[in-house]
C-alpha positions in Angstrom: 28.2 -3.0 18.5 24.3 -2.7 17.4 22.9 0.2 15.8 21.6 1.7 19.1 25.2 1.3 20.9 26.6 3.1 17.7 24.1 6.0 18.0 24.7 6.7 20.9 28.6 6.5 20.9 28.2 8.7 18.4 25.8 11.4 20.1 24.2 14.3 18.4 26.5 17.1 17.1 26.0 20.5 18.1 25.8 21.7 14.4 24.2 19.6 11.6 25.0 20.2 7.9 23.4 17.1 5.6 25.3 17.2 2.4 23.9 13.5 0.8 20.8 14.7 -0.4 21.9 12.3 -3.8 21.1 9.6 -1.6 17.7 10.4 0.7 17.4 13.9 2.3 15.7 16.4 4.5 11.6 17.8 3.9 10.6 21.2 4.0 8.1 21.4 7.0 5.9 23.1 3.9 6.3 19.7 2.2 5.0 17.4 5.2 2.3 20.0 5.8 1.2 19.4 2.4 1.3 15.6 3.1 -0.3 15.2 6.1 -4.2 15.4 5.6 -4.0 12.7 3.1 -2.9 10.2 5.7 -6.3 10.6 7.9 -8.1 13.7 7.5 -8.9 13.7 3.7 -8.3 11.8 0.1 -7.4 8.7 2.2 -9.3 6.5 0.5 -8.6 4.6 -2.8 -8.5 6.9 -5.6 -10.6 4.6 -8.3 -13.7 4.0 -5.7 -16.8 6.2 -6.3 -17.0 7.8 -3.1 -16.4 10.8 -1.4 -12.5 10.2 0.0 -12.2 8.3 -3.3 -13.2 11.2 -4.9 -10.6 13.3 -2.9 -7.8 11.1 -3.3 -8.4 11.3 -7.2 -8.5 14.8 -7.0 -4.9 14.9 -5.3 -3.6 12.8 -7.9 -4.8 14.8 -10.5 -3.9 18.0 -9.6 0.0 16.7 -8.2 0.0 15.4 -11.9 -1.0 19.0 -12.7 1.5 20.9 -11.3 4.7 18.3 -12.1 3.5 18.6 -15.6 3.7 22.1 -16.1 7.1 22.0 -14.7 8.2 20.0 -17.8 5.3 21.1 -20.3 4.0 18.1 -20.6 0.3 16.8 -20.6 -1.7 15.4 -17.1 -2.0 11.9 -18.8 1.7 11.7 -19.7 2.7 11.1 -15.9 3.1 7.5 -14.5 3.8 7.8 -10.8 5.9 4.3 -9.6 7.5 4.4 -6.2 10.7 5.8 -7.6 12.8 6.6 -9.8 14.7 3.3 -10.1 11.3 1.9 -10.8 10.4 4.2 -13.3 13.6 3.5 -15.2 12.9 -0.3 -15.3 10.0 0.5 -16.3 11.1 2.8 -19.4 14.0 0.6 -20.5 12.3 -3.0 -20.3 8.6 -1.9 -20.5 9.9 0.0 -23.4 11.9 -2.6 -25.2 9.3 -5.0 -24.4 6.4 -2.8 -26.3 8.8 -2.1 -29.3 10.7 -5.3 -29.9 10.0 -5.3 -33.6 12.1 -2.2 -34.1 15.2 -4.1 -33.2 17.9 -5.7 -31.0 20.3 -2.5 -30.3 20.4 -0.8 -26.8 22.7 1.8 -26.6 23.4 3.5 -22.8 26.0 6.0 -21.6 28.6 4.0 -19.2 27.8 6.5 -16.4 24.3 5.7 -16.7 22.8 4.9 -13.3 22.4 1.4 -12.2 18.9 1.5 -12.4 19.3 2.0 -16.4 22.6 -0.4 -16.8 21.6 -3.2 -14.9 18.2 -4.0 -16.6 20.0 -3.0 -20.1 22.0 -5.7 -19.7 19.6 -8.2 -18.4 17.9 -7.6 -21.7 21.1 -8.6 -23.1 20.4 -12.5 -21.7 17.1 -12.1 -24.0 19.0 -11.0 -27.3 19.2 -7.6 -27.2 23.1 -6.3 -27.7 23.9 -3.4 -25.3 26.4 -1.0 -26.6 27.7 1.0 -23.8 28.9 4.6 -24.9 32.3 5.8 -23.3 32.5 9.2 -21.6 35.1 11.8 -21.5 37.6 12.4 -18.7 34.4 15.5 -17.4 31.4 12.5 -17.8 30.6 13.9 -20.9 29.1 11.8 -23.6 30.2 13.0 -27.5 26.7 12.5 -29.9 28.4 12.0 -32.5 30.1 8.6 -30.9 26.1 8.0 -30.5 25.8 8.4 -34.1 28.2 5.8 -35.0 26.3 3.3 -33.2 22.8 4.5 -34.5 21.6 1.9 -36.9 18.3 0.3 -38.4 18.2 -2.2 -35.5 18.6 0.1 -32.5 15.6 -0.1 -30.7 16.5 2.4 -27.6 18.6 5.2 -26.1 19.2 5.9 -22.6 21.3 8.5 -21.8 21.0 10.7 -19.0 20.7 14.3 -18.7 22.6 15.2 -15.6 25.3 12.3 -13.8 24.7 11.8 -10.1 27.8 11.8 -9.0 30.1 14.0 -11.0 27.0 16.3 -12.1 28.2 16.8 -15.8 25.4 17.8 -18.2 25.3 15.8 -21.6 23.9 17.4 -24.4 21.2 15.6 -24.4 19.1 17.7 -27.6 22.1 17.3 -29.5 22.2 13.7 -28.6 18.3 13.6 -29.7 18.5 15.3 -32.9 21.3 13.2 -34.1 19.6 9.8 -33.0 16.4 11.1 -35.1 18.4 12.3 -38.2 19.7 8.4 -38.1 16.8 6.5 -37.0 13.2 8.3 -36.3 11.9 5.4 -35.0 14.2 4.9 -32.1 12.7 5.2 -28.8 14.6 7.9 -26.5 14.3 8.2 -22.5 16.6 10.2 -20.4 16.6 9.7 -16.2 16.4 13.3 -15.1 15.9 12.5 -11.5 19.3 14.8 -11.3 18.3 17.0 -13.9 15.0 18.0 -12.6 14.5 21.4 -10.3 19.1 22.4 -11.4 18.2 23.2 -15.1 14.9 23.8 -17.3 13.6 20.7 -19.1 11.2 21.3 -21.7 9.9 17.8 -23.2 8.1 19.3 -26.2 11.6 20.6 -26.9 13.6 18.2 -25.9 11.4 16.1 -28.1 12.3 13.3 -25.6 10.3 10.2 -25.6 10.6 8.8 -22.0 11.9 10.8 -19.1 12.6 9.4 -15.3 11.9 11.8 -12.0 12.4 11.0 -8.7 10.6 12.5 -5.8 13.3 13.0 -3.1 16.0 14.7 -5.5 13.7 17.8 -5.2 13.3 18.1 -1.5 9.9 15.4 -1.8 9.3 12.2 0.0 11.7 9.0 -0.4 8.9 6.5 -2.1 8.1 8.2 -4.7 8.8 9.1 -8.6 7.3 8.9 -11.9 8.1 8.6 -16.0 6.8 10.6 -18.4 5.7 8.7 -21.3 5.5 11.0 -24.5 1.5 10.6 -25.6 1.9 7.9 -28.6 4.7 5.9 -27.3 4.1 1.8 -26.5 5.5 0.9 -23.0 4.7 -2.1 -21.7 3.7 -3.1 -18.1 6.4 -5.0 -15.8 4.3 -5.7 -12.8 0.9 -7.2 -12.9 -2.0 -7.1 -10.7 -5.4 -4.7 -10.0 -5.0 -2.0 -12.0 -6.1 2.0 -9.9 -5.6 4.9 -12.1 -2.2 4.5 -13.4 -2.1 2.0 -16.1 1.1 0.7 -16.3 1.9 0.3 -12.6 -1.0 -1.7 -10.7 -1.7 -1.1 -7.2 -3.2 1.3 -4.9 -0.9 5.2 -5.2 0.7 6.4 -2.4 -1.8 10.0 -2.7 0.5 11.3 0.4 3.8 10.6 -1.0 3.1 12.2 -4.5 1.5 15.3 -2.8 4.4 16.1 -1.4 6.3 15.0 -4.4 4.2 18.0 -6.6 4.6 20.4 -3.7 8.4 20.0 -3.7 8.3 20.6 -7.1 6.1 23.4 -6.7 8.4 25.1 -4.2 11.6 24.0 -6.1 10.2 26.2 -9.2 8.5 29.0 -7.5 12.4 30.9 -7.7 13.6 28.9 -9.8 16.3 31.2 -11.1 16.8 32.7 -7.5 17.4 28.8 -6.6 20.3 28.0 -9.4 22.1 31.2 -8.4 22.5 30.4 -4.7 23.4 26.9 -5.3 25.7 27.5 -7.8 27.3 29.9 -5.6 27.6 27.9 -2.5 28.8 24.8 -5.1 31.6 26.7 -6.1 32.3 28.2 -2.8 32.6 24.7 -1.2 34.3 23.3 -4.3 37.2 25.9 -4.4 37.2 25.9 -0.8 38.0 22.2 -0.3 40.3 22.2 -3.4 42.3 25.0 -1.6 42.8 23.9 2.0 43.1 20.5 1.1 46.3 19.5 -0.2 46.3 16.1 -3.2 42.8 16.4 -4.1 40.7 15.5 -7.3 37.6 17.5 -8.6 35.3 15.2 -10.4 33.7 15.8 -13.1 33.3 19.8 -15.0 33.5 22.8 -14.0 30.9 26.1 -14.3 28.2 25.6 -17.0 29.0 21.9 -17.4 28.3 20.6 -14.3 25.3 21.1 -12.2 24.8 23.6 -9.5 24.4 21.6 -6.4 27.1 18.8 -7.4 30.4 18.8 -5.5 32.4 15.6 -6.1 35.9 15.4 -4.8 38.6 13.0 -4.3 40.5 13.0 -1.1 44.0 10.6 -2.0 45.5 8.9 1.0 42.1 8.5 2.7 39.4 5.5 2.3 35.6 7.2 1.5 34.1 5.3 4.5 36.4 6.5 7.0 35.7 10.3 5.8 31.8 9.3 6.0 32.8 8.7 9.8 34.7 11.5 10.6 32.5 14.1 9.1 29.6 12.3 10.3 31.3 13.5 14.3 31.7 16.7 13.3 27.8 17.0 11.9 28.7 17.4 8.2 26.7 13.9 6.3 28.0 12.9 3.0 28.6 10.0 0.9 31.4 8.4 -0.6 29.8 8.0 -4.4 26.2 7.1 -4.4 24.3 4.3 -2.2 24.1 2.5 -5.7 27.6 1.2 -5.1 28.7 2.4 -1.9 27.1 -0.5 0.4 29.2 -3.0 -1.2 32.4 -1.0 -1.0 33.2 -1.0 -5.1 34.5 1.7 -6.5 32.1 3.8 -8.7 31.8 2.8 -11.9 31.2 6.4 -12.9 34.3 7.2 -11.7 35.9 4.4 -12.9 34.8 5.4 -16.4 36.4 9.0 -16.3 39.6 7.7 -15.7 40.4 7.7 -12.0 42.2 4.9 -10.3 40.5 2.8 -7.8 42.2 4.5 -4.7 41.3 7.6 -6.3 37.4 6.5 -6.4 37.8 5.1 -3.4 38.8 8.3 -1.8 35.5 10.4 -3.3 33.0 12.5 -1.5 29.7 13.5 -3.0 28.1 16.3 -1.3 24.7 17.7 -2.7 23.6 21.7 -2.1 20.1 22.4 -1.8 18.3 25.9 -1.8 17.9 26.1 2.4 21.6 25.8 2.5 23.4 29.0 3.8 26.9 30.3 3.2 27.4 29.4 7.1 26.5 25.6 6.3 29.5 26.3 3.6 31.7 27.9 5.9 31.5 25.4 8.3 32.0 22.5 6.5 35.1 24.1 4.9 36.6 24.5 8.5 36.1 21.1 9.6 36.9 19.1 6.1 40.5 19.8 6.0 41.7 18.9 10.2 39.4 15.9 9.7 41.2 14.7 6.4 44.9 15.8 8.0 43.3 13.2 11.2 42.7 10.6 8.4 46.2 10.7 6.4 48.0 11.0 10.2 45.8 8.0 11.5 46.6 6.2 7.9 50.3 6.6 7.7 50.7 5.3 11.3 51.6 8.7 13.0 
């Protein structure tokens, strides 16, 4: 059966409640609006050429870079946009490495980190860098002072992120900071706060992060699209070569559509922000205790309340296989994904979860669903009426009955 045959065996529910916004997601109509002149109408053309659409596409840039800034307090000339936030993270841990190699050999990383940060960690490891891999607690939660352990005169970078994105749990990432600098003030720190970014403030300045990853469709933005924030001061190396536009360390001609909807999402994302946290976290709890009531031999992953962040849900459904849940909920209109794209194409077990201590039919049994603000309590309430008859399908279908 191709694609096309699938579709339309599958038809088009009646009601439609997307839930794996970790993965890609829906645009606000306000966002595409925002988009859509840069395409043909105005700032089309390339944004380092003296002329008049060159002009206007510079203009775009700058005042995306504007508004994505203030969200973090950081300076205009501190954002480089890449094409997302994978890229940005290969280009913070080996463009960073790269730039600072004299500082040491010692990379130190969570072991929940997302791919994007582990696997080019390690394939600085085939150049002579060691990679220490710092082990969670059974909530995803990373203890400094196990950082501080590590910290020595040859560490050369941390990488730890801010919020997990799949289990949601928050590290203490300033306490994490404060105890790297009290050991070793010239170690280089970056964070990927694509899942961070728009569920709790970030303040840089504060944070007094060095290198920070954001990704453009985590907000409610276009897939295509992120950037790194690259504390004013801090060597980073290029990764890519060729013509260079107006972002230094990522050649090529910027995608001025993408990253105007990128800064309007943000824009909208902050405009309540407060407002925003309140209704996710309510609907994320609703949802969570909902499932973990009707739904007999489940497993919440990750924290609870403070520690976790307000649009994460990640639960374990024993006796059933991810995939097949994906289906089912996928007939009854409810999307989600079992773990993150990262690791669910190739059917392995998430190596987050992995690392918390589940068992791999437990982590194979996970569902990730993501709230957003333009989810209701309806959305909620009917997702909480279909999960549990489509997992009792599931277990009956399963166990042969």
């Amino acid at each position: 059966m191709n694609v096309e045959q699938l579709l339309k065996a599958h038809g088009k529910p009646e009601r439609e409640v997307y839930f794996d916004n970790e993965n890609s997601g829906w645009i606000s109509q306000e966002v595409v609006d925002a988009m859509l002149p840069y395409f043909n109408k105005r700032g089309y053309g390339h944004p380092s050429i003296t002329h008049r659409l060159g002009w206007e596409a510079y203009e775009a840039l700058y005042n995306a870079s504007e508004k994505i800034a203030s969200t973090i307090n950081s300076d205009v000339k501190e954002i480089t946009y890449t094409h997302s936030g994978t890229e940005a993270n290969n280009l913070a841990i080996i463009g960073g490495v790269r730039a600072n190699k004299d500082l040491g050999k010692k990379i130190i990383v969570s072991s929940i980190e997302h791919l994007s940060v582990i696997f080019p960690a390690e394939k600085l490891s085939e150049y002579g860098f060691n990679v220490i891999k710092i082990p969670v607690n059974n909530e995803g939660i990373v203890d400094p002072h196990e950082i501080g352990k590590v910290i020595d005169k040859n560490t050369i970078l941390v990488s730890i992120m801010y919020v997990n994105h799949e289990i949601g749990s928050i590290q203490p990432l300033k306490e994490i900071i404060d105890i790297v600098r009290d050991k070793n003030d010239k170690v280089i720190i970056h964070t990927d706060a694509a899942d961070a970014y728009g569920r709790i403030p970030i303040d840089v300045k504060k944070l007094d992060i060095d290198l920070m990853t954001l990704s453009g469709h985590k907000i409610g933005g276009p897939r295509g699209v992120g950037c790194l924030y690259i504390r004013d001061g801090v060597k980073v190396d290029k990764i890519i070569y060729g013509q260079l536009s107006t972002q230094e360390l990522w050649p090529g001609v910027e995608n001025v559509p993408l990253i105007v909807g990128f800064s309007k999402a943000a824009e909208m994302m902050f405009k309540n922000f407060e407002k925003n946290i309140r209704h996710m976290r309510h609907l994320r709890d609703t949802l969570m205790n909902g499932i973990l009531t009707s739904v007999d031999e489940t497993i919440l992953n990750g924290p609870r309340g403070d520690k976790r962040a307000p649009d994460n849900v990640n639960i374990s459904f024993l006796h059933c296989e991810g995939e097949a849940i994906t289906v089912e909920l996928s007939l009854h209109g409810i999307y989600v994904s079992s773990g993150s794209a990262c690791t669910s194409r190739i059917l392995q077990p998430s190596h987050v979860l992995l690392a918390i201590g589940r068992r791999y039919e437990e982590a194979h049994g996970s569902i990730l669903f993501k709230i957003i603000p333009s989810h209701t309590m309806d959305d909620i309430k009917y997702a909480l009426k279909i999960i549990p008859k489509s997992i009792n399908r599931i277990r009956k279908i399963s166990l042969g009955e």
